[in-house]
N, CA, C and O of each residue as an XYZ file, in Angstrom:
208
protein
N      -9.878   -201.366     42.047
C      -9.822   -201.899     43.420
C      -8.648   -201.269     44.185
O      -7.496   -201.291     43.749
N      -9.101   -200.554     45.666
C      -8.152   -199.702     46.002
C      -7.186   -201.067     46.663
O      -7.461   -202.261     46.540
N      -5.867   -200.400     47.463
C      -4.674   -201.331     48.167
C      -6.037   -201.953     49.072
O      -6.660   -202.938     48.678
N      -6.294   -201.401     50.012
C      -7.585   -201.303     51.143
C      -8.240   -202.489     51.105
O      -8.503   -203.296     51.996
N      -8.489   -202.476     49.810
C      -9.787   -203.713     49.577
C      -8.967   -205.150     48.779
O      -9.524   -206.237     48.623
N      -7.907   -204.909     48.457
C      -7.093   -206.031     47.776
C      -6.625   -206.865     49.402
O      -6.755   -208.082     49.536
N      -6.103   -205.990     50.486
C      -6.225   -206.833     52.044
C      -7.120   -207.704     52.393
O      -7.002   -208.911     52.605
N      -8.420   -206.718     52.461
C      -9.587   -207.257     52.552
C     -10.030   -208.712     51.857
O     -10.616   -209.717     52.259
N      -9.388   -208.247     50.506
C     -10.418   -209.758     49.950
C      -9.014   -211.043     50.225
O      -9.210   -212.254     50.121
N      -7.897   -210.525     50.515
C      -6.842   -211.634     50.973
C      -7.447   -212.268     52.181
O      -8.071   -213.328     52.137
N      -7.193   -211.439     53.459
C      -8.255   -211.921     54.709
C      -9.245   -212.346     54.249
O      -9.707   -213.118     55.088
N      -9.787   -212.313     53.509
C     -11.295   -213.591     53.537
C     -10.561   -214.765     53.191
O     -10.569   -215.735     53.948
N      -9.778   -214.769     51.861
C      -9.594   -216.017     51.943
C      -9.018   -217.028     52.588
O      -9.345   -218.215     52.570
N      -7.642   -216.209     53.491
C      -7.367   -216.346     54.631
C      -8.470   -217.463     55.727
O      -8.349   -218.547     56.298
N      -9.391   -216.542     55.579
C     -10.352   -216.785     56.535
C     -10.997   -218.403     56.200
O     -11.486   -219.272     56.922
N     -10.776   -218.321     55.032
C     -11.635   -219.545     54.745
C     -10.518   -221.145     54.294
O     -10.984   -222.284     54.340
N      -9.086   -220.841     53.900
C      -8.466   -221.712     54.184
C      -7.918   -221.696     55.400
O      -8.012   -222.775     55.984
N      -7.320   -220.752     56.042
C      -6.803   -221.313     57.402
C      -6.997   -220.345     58.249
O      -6.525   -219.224     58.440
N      -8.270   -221.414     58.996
C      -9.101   -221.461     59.953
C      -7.753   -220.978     61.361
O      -7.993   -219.969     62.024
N      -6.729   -221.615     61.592
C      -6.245   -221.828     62.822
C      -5.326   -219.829     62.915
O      -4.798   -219.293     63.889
N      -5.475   -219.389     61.753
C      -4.644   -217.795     62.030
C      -6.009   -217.165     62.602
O      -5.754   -216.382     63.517
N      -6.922   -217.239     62.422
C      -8.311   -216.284     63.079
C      -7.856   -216.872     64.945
O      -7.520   -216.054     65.802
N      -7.950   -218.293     65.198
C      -7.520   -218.512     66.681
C      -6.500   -217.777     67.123
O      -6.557   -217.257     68.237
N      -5.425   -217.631     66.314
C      -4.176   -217.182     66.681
C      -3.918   -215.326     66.864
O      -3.005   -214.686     67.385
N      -4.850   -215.019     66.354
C      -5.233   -213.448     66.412
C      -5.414   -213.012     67.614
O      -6.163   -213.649     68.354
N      -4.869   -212.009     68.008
C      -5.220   -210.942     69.515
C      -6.693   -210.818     69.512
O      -7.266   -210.547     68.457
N      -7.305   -210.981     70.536
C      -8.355   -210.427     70.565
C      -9.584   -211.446     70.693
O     -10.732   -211.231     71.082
N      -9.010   -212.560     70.266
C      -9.175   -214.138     69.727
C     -10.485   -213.991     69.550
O     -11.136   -213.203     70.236
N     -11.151   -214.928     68.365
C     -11.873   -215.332     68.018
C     -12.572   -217.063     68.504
O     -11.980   -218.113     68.253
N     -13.825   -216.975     69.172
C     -14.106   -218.293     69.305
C     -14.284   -219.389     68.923
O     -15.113   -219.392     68.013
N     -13.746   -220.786     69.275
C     -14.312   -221.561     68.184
C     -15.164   -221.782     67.819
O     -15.089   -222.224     66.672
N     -16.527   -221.683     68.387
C     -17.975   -221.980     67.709
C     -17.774   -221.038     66.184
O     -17.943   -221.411     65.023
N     -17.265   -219.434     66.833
C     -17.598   -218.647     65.284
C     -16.931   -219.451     64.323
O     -17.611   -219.740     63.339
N     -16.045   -219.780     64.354
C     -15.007   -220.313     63.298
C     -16.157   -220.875     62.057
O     -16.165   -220.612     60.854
N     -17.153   -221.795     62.915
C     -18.085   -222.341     61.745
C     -19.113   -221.406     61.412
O     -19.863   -221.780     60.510
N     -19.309   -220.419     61.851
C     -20.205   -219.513     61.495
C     -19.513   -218.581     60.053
O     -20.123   -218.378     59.003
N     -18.058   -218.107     60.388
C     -17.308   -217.511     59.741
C     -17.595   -218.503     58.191
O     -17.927   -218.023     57.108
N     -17.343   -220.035     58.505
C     -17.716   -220.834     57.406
C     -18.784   -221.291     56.551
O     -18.686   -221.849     55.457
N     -19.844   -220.970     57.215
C     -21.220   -220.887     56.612
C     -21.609   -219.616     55.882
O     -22.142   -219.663     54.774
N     -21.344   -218.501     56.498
C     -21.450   -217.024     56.319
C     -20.926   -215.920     56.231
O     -19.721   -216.045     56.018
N     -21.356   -214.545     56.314
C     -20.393   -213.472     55.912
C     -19.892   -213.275     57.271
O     -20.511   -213.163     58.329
N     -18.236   -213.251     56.938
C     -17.686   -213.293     58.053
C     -17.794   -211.740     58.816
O     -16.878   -210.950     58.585
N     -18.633   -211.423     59.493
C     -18.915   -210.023     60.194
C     -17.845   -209.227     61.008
O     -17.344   -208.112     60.865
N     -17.705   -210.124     61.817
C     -16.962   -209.845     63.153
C     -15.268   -209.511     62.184
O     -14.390   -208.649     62.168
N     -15.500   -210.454     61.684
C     -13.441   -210.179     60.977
C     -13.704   -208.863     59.895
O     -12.782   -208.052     59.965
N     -14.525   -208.580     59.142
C     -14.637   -207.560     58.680
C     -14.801   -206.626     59.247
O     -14.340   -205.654     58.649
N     -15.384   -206.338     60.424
C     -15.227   -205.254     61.600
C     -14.230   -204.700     61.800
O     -13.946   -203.509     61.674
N     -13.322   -206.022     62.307
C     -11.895   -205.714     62.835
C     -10.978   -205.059     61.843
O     -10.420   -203.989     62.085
N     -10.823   -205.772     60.640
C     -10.115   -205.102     59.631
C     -10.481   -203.403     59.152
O      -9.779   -202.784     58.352
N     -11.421   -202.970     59.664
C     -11.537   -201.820     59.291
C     -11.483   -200.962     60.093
O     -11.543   -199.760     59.833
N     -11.330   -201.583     61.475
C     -11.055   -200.675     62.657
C      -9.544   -200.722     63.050
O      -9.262   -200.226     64.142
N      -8.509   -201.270     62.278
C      -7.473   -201.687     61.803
C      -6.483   -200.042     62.219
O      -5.294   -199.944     61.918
């Protein structure tokens, strides 16, 4: 597992305990996604991280 993808799988989990750093992000994220992010693969944040 490269450095690259050890970020990556931190930000998910990130993603999935605290909800309120995705609000707090430039660029901001909406709250409806927030529960989408929680049901599913978070798309949009994996985007971003790779356009990073």
């Amino acid at each position: 597992m490269s450095e690259e993808d050890k970020e990556k799988d931190t930000d998910y989990k990130h993603i999935k305990t605290e909800p309120k750093h995705l609000e707090a992000e430039p660029g901001g994220i909406e709250l409806g996604t927030l529960e989408i992010l929680h049901s599913g693969v978070p798309n949009t944040k994996k985007e971003r991280i790779e356009n990073r």
